[in-house]
C-alpha positions as CSV (number, residue, x, y, z in Angstrom):
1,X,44.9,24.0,14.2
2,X,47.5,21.9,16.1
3,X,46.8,18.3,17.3
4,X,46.4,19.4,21.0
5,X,43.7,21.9,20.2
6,X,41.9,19.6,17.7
7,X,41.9,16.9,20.6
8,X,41.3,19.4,23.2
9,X,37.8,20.6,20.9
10,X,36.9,16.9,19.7
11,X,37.5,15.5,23.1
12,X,40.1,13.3,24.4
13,X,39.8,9.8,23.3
14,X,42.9,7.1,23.7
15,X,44.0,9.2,26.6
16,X,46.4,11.1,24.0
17,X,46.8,8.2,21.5
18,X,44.3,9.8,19.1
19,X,43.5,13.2,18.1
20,X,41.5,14.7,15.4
21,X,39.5,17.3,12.9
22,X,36.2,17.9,14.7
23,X,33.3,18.7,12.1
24,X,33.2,22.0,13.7
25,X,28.8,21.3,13.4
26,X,28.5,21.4,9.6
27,X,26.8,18.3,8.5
28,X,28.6,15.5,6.4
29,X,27.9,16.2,2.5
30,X,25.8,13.5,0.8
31,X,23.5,12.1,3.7
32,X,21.9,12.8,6.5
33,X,23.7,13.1,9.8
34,X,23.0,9.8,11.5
35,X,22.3,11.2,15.1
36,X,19.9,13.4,14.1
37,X,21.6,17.1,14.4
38,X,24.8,18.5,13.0
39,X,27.7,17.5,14.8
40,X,29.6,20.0,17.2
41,X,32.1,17.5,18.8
42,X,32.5,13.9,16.3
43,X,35.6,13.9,14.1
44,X,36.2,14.0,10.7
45,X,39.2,12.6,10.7
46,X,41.7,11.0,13.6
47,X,45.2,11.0,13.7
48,X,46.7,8.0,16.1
49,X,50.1,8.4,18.0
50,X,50.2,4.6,18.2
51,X,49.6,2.6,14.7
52,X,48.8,-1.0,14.5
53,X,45.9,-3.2,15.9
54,X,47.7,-5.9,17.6
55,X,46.8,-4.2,20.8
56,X,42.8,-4.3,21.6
57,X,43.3,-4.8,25.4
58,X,42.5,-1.5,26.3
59,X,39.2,-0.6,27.4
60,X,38.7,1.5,23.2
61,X,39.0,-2.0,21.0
62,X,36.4,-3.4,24.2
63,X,34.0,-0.4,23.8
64,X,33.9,-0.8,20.0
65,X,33.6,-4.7,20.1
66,X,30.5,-4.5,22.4
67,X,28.6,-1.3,20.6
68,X,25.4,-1.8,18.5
69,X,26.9,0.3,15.6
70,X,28.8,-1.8,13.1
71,X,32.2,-0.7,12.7
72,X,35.2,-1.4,10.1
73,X,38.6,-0.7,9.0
74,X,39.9,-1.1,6.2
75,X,43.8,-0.5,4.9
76,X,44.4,1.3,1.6
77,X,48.1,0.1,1.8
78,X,47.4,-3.5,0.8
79,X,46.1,-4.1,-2.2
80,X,41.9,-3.3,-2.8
81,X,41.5,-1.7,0.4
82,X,40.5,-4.7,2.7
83,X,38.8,-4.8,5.7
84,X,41.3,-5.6,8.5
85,X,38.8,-5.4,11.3
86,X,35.3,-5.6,11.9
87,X,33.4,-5.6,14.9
88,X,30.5,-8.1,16.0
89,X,28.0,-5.4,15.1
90,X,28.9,-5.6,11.5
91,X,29.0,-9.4,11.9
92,X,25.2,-9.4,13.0
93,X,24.2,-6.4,10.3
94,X,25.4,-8.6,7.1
95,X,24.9,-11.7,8.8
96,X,28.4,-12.9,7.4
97,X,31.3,-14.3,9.4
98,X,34.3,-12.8,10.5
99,X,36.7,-14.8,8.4
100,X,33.9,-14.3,5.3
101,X,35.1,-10.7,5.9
102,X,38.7,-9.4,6.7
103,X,40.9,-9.1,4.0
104,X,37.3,-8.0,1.4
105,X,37.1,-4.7,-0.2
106,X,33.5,-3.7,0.8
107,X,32.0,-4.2,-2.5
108,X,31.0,-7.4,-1.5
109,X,28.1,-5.9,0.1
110,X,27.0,-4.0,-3.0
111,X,24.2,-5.7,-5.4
112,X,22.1,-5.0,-8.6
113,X,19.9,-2.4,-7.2
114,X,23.5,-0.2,-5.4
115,X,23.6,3.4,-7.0
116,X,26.8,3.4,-9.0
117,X,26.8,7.1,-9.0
118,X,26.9,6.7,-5.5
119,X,29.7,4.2,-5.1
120,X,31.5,6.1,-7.9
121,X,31.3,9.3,-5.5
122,X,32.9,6.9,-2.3
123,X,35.4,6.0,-4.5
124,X,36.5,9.5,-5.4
125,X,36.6,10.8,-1.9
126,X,38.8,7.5,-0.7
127,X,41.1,8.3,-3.3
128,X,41.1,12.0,-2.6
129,X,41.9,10.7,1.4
130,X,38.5,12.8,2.4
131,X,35.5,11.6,4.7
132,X,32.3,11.2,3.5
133,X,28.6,10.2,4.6
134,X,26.1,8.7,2.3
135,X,23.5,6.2,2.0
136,X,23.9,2.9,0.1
137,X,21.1,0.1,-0.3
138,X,23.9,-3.0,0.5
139,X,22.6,-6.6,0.9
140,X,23.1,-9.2,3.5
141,X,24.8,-12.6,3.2
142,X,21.0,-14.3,2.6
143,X,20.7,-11.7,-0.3
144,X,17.8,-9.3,1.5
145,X,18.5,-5.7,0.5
146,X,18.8,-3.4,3.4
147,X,20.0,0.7,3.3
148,X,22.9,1.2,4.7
149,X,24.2,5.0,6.3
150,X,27.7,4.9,6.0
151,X,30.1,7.3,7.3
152,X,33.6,6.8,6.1
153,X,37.1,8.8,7.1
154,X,41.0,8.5,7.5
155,X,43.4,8.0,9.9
156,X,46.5,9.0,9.7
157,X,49.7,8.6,11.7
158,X,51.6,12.2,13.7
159,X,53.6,12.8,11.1
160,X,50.1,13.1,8.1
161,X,50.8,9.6,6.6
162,X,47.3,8.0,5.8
163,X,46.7,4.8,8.1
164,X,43.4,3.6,7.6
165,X,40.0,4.3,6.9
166,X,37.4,4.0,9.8
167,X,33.7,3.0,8.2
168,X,30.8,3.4,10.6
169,X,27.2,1.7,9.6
170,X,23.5,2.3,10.4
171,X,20.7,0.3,8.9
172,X,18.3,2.7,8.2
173,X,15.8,0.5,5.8
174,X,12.9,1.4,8.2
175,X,13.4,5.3,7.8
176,X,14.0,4.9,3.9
177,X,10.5,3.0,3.3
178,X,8.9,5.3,6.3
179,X,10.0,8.2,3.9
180,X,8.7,6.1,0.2
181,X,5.5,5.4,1.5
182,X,4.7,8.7,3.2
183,X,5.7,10.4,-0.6
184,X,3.6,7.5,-2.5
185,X,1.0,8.8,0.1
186,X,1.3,12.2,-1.0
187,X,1.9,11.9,-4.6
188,X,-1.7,9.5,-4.9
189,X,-3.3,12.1,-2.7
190,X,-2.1,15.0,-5.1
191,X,-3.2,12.7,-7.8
192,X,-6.5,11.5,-6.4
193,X,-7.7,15.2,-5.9
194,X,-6.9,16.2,-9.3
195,X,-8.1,13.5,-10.7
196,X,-11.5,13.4,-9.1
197,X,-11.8,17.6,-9.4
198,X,-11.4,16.4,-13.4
199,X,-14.4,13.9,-13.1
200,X,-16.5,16.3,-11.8
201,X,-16.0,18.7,-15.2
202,X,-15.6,15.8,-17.2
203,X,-19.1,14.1,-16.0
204,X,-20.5,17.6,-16.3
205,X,-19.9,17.4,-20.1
206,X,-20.8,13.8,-20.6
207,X,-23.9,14.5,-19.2
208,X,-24.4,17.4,-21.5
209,X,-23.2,15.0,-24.2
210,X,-25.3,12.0,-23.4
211,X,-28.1,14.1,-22.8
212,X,-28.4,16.0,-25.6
213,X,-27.8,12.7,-28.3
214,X,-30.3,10.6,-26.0
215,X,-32.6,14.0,-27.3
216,X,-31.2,13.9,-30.4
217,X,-32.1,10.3,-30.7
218,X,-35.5,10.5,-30.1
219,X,-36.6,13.4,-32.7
220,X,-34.0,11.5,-35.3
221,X,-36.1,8.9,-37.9
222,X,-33.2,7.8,-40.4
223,X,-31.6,4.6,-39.8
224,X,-28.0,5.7,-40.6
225,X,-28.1,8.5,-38.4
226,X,-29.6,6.7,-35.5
227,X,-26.1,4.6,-36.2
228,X,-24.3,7.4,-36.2
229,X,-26.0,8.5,-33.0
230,X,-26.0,5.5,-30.7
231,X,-22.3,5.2,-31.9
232,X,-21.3,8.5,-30.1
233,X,-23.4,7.4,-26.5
234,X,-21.6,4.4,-26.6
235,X,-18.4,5.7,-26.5
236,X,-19.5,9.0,-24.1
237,X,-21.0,5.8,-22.0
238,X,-17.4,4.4,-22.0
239,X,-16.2,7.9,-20.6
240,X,-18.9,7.8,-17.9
241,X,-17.4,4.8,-16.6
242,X,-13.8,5.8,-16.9
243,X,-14.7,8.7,-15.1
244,X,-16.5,6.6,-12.4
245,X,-13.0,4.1,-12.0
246,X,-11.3,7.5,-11.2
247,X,-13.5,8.4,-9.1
248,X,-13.0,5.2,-7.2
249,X,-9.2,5.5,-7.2
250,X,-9.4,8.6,-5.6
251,X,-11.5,7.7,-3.1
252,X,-14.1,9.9,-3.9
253,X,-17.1,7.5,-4.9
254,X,-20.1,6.9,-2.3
255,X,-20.3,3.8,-1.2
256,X,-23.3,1.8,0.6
257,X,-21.3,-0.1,2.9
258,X,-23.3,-2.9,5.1
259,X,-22.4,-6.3,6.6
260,X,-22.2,-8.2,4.2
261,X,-21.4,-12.6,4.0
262,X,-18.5,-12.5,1.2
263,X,-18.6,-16.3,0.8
264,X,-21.8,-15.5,-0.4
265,X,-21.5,-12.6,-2.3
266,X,-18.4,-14.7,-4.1
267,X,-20.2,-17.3,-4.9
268,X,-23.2,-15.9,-6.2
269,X,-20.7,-13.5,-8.5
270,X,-19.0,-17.0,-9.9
271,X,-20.8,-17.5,-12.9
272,X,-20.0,-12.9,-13.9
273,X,-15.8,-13.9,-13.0
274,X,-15.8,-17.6,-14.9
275,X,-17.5,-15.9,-17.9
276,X,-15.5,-12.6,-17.6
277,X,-12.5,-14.8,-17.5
278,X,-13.3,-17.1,-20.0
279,X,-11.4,-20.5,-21.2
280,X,-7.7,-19.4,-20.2
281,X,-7.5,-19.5,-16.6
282,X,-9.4,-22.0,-14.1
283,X,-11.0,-20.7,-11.0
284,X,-10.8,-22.4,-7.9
285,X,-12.7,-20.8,-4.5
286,X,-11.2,-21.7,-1.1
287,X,-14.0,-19.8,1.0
288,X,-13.0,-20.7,4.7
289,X,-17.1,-21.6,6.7
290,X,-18.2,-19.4,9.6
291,X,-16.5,-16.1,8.5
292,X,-17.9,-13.2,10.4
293,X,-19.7,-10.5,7.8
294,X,-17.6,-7.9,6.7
295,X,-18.4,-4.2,6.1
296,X,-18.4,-3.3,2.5
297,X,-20.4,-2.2,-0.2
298,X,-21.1,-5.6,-2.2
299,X,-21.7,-3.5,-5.8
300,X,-18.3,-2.0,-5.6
301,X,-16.5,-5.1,-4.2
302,X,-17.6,-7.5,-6.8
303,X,-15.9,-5.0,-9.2
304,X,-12.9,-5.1,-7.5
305,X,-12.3,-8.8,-7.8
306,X,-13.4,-8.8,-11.0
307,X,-10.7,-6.2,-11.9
308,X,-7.9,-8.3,-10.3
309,X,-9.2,-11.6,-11.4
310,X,-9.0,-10.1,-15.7
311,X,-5.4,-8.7,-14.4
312,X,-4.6,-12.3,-12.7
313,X,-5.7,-14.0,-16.2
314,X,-3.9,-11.6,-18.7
315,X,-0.8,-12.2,-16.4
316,X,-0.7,-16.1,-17.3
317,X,-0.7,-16.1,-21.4
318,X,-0.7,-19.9,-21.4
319,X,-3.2,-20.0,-19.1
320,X,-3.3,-21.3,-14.7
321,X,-5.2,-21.3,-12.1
322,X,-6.6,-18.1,-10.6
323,X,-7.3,-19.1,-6.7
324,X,-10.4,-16.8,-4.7
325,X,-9.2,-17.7,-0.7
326,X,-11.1,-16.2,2.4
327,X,-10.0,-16.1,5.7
328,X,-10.4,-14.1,8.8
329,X,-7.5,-11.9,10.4
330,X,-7.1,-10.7,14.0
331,X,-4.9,-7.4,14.3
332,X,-3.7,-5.9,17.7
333,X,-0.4,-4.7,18.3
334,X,0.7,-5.6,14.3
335,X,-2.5,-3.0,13.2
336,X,-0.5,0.5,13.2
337,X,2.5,-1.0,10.8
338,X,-0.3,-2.0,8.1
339,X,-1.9,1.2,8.6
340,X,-5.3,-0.3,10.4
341,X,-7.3,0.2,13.5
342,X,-6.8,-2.5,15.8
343,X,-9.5,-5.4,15.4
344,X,-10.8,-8.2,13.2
345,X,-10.7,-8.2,9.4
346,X,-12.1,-10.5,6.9
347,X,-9.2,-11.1,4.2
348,X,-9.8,-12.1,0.3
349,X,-6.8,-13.2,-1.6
350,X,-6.1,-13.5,-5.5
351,X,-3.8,-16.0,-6.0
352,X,-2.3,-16.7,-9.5
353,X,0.1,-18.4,-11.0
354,X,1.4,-15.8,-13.6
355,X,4.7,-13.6,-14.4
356,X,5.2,-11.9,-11.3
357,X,6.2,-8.5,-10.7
358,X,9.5,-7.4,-9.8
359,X,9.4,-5.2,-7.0
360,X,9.6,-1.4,-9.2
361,X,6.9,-2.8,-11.1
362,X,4.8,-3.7,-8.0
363,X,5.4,-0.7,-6.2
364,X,3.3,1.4,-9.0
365,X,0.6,-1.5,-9.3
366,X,-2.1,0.7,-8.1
367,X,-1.4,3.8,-9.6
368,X,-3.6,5.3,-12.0
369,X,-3.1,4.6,-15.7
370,X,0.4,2.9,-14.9
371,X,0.4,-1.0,-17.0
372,X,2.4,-3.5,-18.3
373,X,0.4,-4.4,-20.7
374,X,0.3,-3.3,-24.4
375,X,-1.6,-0.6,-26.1
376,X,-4.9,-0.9,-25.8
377,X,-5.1,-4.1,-23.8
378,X,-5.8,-2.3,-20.2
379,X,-6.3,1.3,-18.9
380,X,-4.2,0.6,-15.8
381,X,-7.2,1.7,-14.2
382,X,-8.2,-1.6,-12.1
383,X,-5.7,-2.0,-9.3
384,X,-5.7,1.4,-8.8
385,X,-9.7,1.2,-8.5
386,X,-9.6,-1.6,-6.5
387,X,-7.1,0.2,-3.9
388,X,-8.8,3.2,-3.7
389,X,-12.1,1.4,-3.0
390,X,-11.0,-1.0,-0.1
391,X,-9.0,2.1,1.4
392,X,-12.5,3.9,1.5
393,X,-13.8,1.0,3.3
394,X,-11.2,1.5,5.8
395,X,-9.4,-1.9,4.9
396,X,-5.6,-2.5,2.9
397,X,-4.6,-3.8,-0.2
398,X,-1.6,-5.5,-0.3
399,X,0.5,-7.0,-3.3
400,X,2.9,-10.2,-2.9
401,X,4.9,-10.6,-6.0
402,X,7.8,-12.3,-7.6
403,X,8.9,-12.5,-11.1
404,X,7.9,-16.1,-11.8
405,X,6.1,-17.0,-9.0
406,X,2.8,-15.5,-9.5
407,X,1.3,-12.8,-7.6
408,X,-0.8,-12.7,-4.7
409,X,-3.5,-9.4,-3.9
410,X,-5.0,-9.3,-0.9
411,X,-7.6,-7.5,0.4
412,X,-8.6,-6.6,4.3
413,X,-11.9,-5.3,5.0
414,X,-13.0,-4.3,8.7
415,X,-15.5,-6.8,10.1
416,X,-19.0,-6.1,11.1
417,X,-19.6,-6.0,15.1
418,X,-21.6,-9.3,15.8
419,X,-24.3,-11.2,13.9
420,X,-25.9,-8.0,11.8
421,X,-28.4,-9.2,9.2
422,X,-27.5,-7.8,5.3
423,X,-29.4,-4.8,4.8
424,X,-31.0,-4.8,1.6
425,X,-29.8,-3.0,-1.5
426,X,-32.1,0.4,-2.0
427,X,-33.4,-0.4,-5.0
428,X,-34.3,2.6,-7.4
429,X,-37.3,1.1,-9.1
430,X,-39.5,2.7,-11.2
431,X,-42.6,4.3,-9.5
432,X,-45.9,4.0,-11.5
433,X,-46.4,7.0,-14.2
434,X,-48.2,9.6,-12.2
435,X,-50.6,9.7,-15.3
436,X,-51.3,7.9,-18.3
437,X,-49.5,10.1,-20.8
438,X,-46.9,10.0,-18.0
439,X,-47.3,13.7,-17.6
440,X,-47.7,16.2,-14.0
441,X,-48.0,19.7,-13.5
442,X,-45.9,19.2,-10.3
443,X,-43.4,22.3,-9.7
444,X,-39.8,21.5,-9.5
445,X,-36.8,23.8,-8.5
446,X,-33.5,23.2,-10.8
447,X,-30.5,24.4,-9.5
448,X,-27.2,23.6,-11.5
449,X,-24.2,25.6,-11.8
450,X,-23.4,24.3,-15.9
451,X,-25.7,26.7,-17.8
452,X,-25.5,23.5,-20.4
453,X,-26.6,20.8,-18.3
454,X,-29.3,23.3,-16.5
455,X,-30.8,23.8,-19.8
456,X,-31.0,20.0,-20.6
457,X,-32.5,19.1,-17.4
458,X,-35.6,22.3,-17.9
459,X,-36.2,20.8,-21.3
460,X,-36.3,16.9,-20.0
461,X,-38.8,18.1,-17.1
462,X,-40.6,20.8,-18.8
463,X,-40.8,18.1,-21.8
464,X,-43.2,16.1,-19.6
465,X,-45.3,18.7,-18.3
466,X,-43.4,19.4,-15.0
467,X,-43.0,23.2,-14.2
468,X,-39.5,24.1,-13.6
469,X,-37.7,27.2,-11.9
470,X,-33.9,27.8,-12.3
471,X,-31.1,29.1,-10.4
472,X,-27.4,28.7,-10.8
473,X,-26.3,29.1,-7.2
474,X,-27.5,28.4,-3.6
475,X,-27.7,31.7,-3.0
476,X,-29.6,32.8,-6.0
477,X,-32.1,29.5,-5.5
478,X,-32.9,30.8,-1.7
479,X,-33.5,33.7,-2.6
480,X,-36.3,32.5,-5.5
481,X,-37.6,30.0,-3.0
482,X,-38.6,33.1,-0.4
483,X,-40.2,35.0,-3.5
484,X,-42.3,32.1,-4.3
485,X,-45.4,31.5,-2.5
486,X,-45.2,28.9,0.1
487,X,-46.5,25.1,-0.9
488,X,-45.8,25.9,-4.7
489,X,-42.6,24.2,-5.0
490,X,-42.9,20.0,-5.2
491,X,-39.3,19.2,-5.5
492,X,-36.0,20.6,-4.9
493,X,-33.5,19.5,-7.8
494,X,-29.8,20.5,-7.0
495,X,-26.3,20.0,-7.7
496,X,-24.6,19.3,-4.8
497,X,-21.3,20.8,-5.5
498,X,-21.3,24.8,-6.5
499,X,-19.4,28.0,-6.1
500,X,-19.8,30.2,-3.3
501,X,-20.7,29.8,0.6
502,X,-24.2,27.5,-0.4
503,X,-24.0,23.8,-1.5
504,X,-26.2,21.7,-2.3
505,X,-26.4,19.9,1.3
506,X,-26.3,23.8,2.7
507,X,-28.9,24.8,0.4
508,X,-31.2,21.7,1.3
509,X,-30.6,22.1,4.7
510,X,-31.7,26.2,4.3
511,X,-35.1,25.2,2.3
512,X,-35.8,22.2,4.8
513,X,-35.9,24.9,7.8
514,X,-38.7,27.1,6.0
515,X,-40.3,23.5,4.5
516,X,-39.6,20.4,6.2
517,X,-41.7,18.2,4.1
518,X,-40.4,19.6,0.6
519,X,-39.0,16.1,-0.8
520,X,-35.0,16.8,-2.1
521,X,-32.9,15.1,-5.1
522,X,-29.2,16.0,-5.8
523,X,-27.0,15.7,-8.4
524,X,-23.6,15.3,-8.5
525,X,-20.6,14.3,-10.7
526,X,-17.8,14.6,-7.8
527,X,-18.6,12.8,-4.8
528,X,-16.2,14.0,-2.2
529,X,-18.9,15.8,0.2
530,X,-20.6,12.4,0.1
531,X,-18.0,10.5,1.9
532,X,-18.3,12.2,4.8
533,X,-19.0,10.3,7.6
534,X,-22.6,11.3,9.5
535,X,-26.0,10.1,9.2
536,X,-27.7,13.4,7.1
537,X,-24.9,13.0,4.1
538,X,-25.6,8.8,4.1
539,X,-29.5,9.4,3.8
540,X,-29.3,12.1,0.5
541,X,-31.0,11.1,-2.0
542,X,-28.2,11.5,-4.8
543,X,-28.3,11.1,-8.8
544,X,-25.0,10.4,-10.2
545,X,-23.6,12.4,-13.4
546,X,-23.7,11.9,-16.3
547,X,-27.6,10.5,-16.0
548,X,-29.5,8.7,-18.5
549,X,-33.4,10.9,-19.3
550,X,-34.9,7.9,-18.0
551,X,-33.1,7.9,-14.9
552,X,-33.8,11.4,-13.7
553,X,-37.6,11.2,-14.5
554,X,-37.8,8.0,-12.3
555,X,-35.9,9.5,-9.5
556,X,-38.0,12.7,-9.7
557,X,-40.8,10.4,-9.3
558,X,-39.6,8.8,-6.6
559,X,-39.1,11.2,-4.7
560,X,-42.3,13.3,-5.3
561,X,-44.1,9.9,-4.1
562,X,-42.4,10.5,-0.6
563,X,-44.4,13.6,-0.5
564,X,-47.6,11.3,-1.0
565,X,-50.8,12.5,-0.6
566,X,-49.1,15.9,-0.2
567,X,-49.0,16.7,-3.4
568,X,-52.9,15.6,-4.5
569,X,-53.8,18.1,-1.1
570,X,-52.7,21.2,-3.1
571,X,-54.1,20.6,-6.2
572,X,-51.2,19.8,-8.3
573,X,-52.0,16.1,-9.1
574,X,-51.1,15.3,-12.4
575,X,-53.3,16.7,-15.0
């Protein structure tokens, strides 16, 4: 292709002083083009009729001078390739002067964290007189790291002889994290839902476990194997809980949210954190007066500080102060870059005055399993808890970090709208024994997809003179409710999650149309229909897996005293 064509394709530019390659719409190898769409008309390479850059009267040298794109040049005929111009865009990118920059290779820019594959690959294409587009993270004079799209190609005189090489720069640092966080967002998602789909089997097998030692336990009279027995729930106890901090990191566990005064609920947790934290680290509470209540569930949040406030401790060996600081926070136009709804927050900050994180280390904090610490000494399970639970209140957690400054977590949590009152705490308590050998002939229907942990719960119920009927499905338990004659059933037992079209909210919401006053308990080890928002999925009356026997014959009390003198009406009071 001769020059004329080239310029006639690629436009005239320099009113015939500067021809060029076009890039004919391919897109530049090794980034992204920076306009968005392949080129059809921008060079990728110029030949000039007129070398040298004494001249920069003409209306060119003023256009480039004044643009927002940082521009250089450099010349490969002196020694290192220095830049020999640079406009005031560059000037205000690096936030360097102008005689801080001519006559510098461009390395300057480059820092600890810059991809020496990538530099290596700039190099090679210089050499080889090519252009080239790629993406460097740089740094600015003040030392902040910033990503840098570079485009990079030669000039050359009329007769081929290389000139210069023309660099054009875009900070794209908001794009590149854009892009990190919307991945992190994906790869915790993908994470959280296999993780919590792994609780659900998992709790389904503890509870078979747990179930069958607590059994196993009772029927057992030597002392050794009572050890031996209490041993194993022990450590399927530790399981339950593990599975339960999954649960919570994948946002998956029900909460009881409420307004609630976290000055209060802080100080009345004190005495749990000091004695959790022991004689290494000191606490200190800055609680700021006449903080509005904030919407939470109190159980799950005092576990959450407790989490941070052990990571806060094990972070300063020699021991420090660990520092508990409230404050309130006002978001409006600032809400959509923290990922918030506009409005007022209460914030809780973790201050300590430990290690630090470097940032690669910080920016895993909160995933599962990922620690620092040495075998054995921490599941990496508590940050990524503690995020999971103050994202399902519809708050942030955010970590402030440097290596040997301490670290800072912070936590924002949606405030409650005006002066609400705490609600109390439902409290499960023990309803008195229906008898006195603690025995009823009340009928209950079971319905459990695990064949294993059906069969535990019929001998439990059945082992205290409840009658029980069994199903496996939804379907198969609707159908056995319509066979049965109507008022014979007491209770519905039912695990909420199970194959097929019928749940457990599905199936209680079938039976309550054909008995509305037929009292309903469900069991689940996989909470994920439970965080739905609504009023009907707040109000269920759930059992958690893996349960204790204790637990589910209190609970089955419970809820057959709802029914009250329903049940002594139709003659099945207990016997």
């Amino acid at each position: 292709m001769s020059q004329v064509d080239a310029a006639g394709r690629a436009g005239d530019a320099g009113e015939g002083q500067s021809v060029g390659t076009p890039a004919e719409g391919s897109m530049d190898v090794g980034a992204r083009e920076p306009i968005g769409s392949p080129g059809m008309h921008h060079w990728q390479e110029a030949t000039v009729t007129e070398p040298g850059l004494d001249e920069r009267g003409n209306v060119f040298f003023a256009a480039i001078g004044m643009t927002r794109m940082p521009m250089v040049i450099t010349d490969p005929h002196q020694d290192d390739n220095p830049i020999v111009f640079a406009n005031n865009a560059f000037l205000d990118l690096t936030l360097y002067e102008k005689e801080e920059v001519l006559g510098r290779n461009c390395r300057f820019l480059q820092g600890a964290q810059t991809d020496r594959d990538q530099v290596a690959k700039l190099r090679a294409t210089i050499e080889r007189e090519e252009s080239i587009a790629l993406e460097l993270l740089n740094y600015k004079r003040d030392g902040t790291p910033f990503w840098n799209a570079v485009f990079i190609g030669p000039i050359h005189d009329a007769s081929g002889k290389l000139l210069y090489f023309f660099a054009s720069q875009i900070d794209v640092t908001r794009r590149r994290e854009s892009e990190r966080t919307l991945l992190q967002t994906q790869k915790m998602e993908a994470v959280g839902q296999l993780t919590a789909g792994l609780a659900h089997d998992f709790n389904n097998l503890l509870q078979v476990v747990n179930g069958n030692l607590e059994l196993a336990a009772a029927r057992v009279e030597d002392d050794r194997m009572r050890r031996y027995i209490e041993s194993a729930r022990t450590a399927a106890e530790k399981g339950a809980k593990l599975t339960g901090q999954l649960l919570a990191f994948a946002r998956k566990t029900r909460l009881d949210p409420r307004p609630v005064d976290i000055n209060a609920t802080i100080t009345s947790f004190c005495d749990v954190l000091e004695s959790s934290l022991g004689k290494q680290a000191e606490l200190q509470l800055t609680l700021r007066r006449g903080l509005p209540r904030a919407i939470l569930d109190p159980e799950q949040f005092e576990m959450a500080v407790l989490n941070i406030a052990i990571n806060a401790r094990d972070a300063m060996p020699n021991g420090g102060l660990i520092e508990i600081v409230t404050s309130k926070l006002s978001l409006d136009g600032d809400a959509p870059a923290r990922s918030l709804s506009p409005g007022d927050y209460v914030v809780v900050e973790i201050r300590d005055e430990g290690q630090g994180m470097p940032p690669h280390v910080a920016e895993r904090a909160t995933e599962p399993f990922f620690t620092t610490k040495g075998t054995g000494k921490g599941t990496g399970l508590g940050l990524a808890m503690a995020s999971g639970f103050v994202q399902q209140s519809r708050g942030r957690l955010e970590i402030d970090s440097k290596p040997g400054r301490g670290t800072t977590i912070r936590m924002l949590f949606p405030s409650a709208v005006g002066e609400q009152p705490d609600r109390p705490q439902p409290l499960h308590h023990s309803a008195p024994a229906p008898s006195g050998d603690n025995r009823s002939g009340a009928h209950i229907l079971v319905v459990e997809d695990s064949s294993e942990v059906l069969a535990l719960a019929r001998e439990i119920l059945e082992g205290v003179g409840y009658r029980v009927s069994t199903a496996e499905t939804g379907e198969a338990a609707l159908a056995l409710f319509e066979t049965l004659p109507a008022g014979t059933v007491d209770l519905l037992f039912t695990d909420l999650i199970m194959p097929g079209g019928i749940n457990g909210i599905v199936l209680a919401a079938e039976i309550a149309r054909r008995a509305p006053d037929l009292p309903v308990l469900m069991t689940t080890g996989y909470n994920e229909e439970l965080v739905a928002e609504g009023p009907t999925r707040a109000g269920l009356d759930v059992l958690g897996k893996p349960y204790r026997r204790s637990d589910l014959l209190d609970r089955v009390r419970q809820a057959l005293n709802r029914r009250g003198s329903t049940v002594g009406e139709t003659g099945r009071t207990p016997t």
